[in-house]
N, C-alpha and C positions, 0 to 999 in steps of 0.2 A: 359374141353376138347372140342375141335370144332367137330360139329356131323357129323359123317362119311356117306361116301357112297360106294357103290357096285365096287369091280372091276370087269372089263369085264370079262375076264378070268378065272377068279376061283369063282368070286362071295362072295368073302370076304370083310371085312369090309373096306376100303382105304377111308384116306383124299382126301376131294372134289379136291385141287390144284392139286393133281397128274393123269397121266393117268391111271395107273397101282399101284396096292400094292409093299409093300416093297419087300415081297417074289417072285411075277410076274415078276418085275421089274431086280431083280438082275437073272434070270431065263431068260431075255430075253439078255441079257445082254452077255449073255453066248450060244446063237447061232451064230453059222459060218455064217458071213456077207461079202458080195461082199465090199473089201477097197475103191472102188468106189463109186457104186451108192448106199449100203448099204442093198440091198437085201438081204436074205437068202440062202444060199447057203451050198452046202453036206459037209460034214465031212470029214478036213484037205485040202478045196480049201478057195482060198483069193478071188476068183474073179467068177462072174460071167459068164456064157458061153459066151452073146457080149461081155463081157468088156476082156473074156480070147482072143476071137479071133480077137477083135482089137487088143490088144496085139502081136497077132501073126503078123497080118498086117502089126504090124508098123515094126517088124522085119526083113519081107521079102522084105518090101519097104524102107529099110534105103537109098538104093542105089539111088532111082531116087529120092528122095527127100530130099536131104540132108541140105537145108534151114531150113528144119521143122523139124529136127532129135534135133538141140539143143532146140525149144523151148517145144517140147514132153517131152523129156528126163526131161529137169529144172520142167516139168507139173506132170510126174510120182514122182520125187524125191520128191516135194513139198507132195503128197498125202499119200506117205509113209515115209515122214518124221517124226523120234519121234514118233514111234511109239509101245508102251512096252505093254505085258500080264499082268496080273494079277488074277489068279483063272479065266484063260479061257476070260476072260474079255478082251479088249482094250484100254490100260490106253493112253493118247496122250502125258505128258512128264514123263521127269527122276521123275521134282519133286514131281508129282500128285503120278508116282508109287512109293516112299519113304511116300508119308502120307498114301496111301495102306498098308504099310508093318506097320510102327507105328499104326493104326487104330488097328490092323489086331493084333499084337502082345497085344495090351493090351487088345484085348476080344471087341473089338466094330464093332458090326456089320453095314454093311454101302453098300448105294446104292451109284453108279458112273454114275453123269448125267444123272439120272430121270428126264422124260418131268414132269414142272409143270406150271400152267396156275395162274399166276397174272391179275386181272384184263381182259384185253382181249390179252395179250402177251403172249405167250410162253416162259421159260426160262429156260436151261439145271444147274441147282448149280450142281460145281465141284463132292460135295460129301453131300449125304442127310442122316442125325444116326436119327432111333427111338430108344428109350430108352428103348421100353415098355410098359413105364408108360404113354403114352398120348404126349408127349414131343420130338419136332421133332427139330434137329439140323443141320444148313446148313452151309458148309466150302465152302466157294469159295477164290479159290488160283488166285493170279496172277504171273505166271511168265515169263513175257515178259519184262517187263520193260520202252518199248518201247512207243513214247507217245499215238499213239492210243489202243494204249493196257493198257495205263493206263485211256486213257477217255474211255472206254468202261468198265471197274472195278470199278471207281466210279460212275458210270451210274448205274450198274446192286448192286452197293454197298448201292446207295440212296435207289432204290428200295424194296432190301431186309429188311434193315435197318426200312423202312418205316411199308414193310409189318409185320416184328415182333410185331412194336410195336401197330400195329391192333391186332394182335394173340400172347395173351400171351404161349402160349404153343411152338409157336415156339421160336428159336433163333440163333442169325448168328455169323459166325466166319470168318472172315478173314485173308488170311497170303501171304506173300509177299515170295521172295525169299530167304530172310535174314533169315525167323523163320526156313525154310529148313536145316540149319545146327546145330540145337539144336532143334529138335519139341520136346525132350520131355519137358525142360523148358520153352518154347515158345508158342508151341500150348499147351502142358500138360498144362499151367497156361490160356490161352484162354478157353480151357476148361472146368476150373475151373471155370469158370464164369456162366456153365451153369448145368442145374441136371447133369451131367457125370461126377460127380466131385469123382476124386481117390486123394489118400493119396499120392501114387508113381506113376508116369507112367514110365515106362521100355523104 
């Protein structure tokens, strides 16, 4: 197993790549954040005090500025576009929140886009499982489709790919939009590939 270090926070043991332990992590995860800038913000507001009273502004100003009203309007939709809960969480589409629910039902605990550091990059994986036992498993979904959405999957796919097989305790998973309509046979058998290996998955 790769030797741990300190999280900020609780001062528990965490892997060097991560900012935060799995328990921090999925704890921060779960604070009220401004959909904006992503700040912190009180219990049951979406937005920040600026970011509420621009808001206001643009309301009270639709009238003398009505040039800028469509391109605000496509700017807000864009930012709250796709946007689903999951245990308090922020999941960003339908599909990611469907591999929550399948994780989640067969007993697999899991962080959602934990910052982790490769190299000198920053990279958010989809969905981070420890197992445990030592053994960390990372799913990154693509579901865009779209071509720079797919050069930036195999971009972040070379990557991971590469980093596993530095670290054998890690390992990666992939799944595209197509395994979304059968995870349990799809991802359950990706799975299988790795210690998280069940007989059935549900």
């Amino acid at each position: 197993m790769t030797n741990a270090i300190t999280c900020p926070q609780c001062g528990k043991e965490k892997k060097p790549w991560f900012k935060l332990c799995f328990d921090c992590n999925e704890k921060e995860n779960q604070v009220p954040r401004c959909e904006i800038c992503g700040i912190e913000v009180p219990e049951n507001h979406t937005l920040c005090k600026e970011h509420w009273i621009e808001k206001q502004e643009q309301k009270t100003n639709l009238k003398k500025i009505e040039y800028v009203k469509d391109k605000k309007e496509e700017e807000f939709k864009k930012k709250f576009e796709g946007r689903y809960y999951f245990n308090a969480m922020k999941i960003k589409s339908k599909s990611e929140l469907i591999i929550c629910y399948f994780l989640s039902t067969n007993g697999v605990l899991f962080s959602y886009e934990p910052e982790m550091n490769i190299g000198k990059d920053i990279f958010r994986p989809d969905f981070v499982i420890d197992d445990g036992k030592g053994n960390t498993i990372i799913i990154e979904h693509d579901g865009m489709g779209d071509e720079a959405s797919i050069e930036r999957y195999d971009k972040k796919k070379d990557i991971y790919e590469n980093f596993c097989k530095q670290n054998k305790d890690f390992y990666c998973i992939f799944t595209t939009e197509e395994d979304i309509y059968d995870l349990k046979d799809k991802l359950g058998k990706k799975l299988n590939n790795t210690p998280l290996k069940k007989v059935i998955w549900k």
